[in-house]
C-alpha positions in Angstrom: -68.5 -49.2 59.6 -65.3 -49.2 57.2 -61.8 -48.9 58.2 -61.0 -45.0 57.3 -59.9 -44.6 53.9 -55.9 -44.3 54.5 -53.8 -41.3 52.8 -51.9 -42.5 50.2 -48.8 -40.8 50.1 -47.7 -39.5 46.2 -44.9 -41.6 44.7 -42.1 -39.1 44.3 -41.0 -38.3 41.0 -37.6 -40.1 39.7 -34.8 -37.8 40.0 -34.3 -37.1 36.5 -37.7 -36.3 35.6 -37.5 -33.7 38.5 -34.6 -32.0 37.1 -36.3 -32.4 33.8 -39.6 -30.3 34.7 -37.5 -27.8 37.2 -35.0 -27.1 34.1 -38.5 -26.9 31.3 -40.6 -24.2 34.1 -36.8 -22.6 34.3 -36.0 -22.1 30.6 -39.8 -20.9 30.3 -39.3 -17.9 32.4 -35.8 -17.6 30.9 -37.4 -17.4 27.5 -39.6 -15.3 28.3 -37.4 -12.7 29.9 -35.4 -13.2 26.3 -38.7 -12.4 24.8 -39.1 -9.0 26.2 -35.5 -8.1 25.7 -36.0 -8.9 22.3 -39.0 -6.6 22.0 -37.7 -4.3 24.0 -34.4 -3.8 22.0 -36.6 -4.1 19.1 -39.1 -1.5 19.7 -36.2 0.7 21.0 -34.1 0.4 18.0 -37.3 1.2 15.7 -37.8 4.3 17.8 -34.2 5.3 17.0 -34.9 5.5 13.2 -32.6 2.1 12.8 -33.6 0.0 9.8 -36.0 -2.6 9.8 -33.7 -5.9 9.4 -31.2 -4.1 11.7 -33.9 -3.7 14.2 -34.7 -7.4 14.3 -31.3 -8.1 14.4 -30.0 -6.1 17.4 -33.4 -7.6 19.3 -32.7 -11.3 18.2 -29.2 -10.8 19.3 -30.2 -9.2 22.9 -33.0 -11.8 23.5 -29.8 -14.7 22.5 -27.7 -13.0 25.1 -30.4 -13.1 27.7 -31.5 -16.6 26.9 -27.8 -18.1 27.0 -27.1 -16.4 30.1 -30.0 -17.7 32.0 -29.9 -21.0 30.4 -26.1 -21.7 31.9 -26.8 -19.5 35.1 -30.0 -20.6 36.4 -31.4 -23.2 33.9 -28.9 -26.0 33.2 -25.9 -26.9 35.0 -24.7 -29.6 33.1 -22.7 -28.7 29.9 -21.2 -31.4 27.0 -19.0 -28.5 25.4 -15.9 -27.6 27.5 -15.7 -24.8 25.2 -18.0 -22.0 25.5 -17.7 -20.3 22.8 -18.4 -23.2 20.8 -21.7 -23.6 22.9 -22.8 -20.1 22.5 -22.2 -20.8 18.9 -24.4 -23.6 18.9 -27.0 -22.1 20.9 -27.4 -19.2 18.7 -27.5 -21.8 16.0 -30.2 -23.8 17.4 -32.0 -20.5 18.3 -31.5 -19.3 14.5 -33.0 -22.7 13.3 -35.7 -22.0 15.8 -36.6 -19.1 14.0 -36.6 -20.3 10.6 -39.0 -23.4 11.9 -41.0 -20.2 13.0 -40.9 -18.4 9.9 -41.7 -21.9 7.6 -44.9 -22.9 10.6 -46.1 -19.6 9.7 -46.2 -19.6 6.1 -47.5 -23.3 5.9 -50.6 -22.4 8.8 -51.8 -18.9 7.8 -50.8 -19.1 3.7 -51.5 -22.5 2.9 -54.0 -23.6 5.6 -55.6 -20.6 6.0 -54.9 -20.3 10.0 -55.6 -16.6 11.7 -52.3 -15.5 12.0 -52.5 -15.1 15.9 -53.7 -18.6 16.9 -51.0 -20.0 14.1 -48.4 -17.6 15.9 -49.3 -19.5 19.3 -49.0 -22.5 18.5 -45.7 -22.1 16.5 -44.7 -21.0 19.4 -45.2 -23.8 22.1 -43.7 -26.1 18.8 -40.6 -23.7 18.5 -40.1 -23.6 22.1 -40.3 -27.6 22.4 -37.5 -27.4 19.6 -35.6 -25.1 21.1 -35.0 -26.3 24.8 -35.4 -30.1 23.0 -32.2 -29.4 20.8 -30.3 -27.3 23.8 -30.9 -29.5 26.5 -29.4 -33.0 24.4 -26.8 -31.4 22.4 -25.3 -29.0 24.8 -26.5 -29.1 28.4 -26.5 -33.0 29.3 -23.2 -34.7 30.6 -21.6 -36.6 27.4 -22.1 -40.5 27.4 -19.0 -41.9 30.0 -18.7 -38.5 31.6 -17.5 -38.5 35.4 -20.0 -36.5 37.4 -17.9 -33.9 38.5 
């Protein structure tokens, strides 16, 4: 007979990569919360008869509120920028280049490579939202080199 076969207990996951994948699940279901505020406030400005570019604009803007606020509430909780309004800024402006990646991923897949538009719009998507919390998490919510942990 054999020895029985021992358990091998599963290395734990280095510390930073821990905070790394509970941060990526977090910002997932913070971006999606953003998502249906943005349709929601979309859809809702649409049924009020406001214009078209308005409409996208007031949901953008509601879906950026959402996403900040869960992103320095519940997702991140270390910040480079002192000054908030400065990271809001930049957040918006990462999200705003986020959308133009989205808009340019589009074009290129279903115009010039002849993508359906839905399968092109999902993987744009998992791309954008690689970019997105990429960009946030180095430029605005990690501790600045020589940073005292406070």
């Amino acid at each position: 007979m054999t020895a029985p076969t021992r358990l091998v207990a599963a290395t734990p996951l280095p510390d930073r990569l821990r905070q790394l994948l509970q941060e990526g699940w977090r910002y997932g279901l913070t971006s999606l919360a953003a998502l249906v505020t943005d349709t929601g406030a979309y859809a809702l400005a649409l049924r009020a008869e406001v214009p078209l570019a308005a409409a996208i604009l007031l949901g953008f803007a509601a879906g950026l509120a959402v996403a900040y606020a869960g992103s320095v509430m519940w997702v991140f909780h270390q910040h480079r920028l002192h000054d908030r309004r400065a990271e809001f800024a930049a957040f918006a402006g990462i999200g705003l280049a986020g959308m133009l990646l989205t808009q340019a991923s589009l074009w290129w897949l279903v115009s010039r490579q002849h993508w359906p538009p839905v399968p092109a719009k999902l993987l744009t998507a998992v791309g954008v939202f690689a970019f997105n919390f990429t960009l946030r998490k180095l430029l605005l919510f990690t501790r600045a080199a020589g940073a005292n942990s406070a």
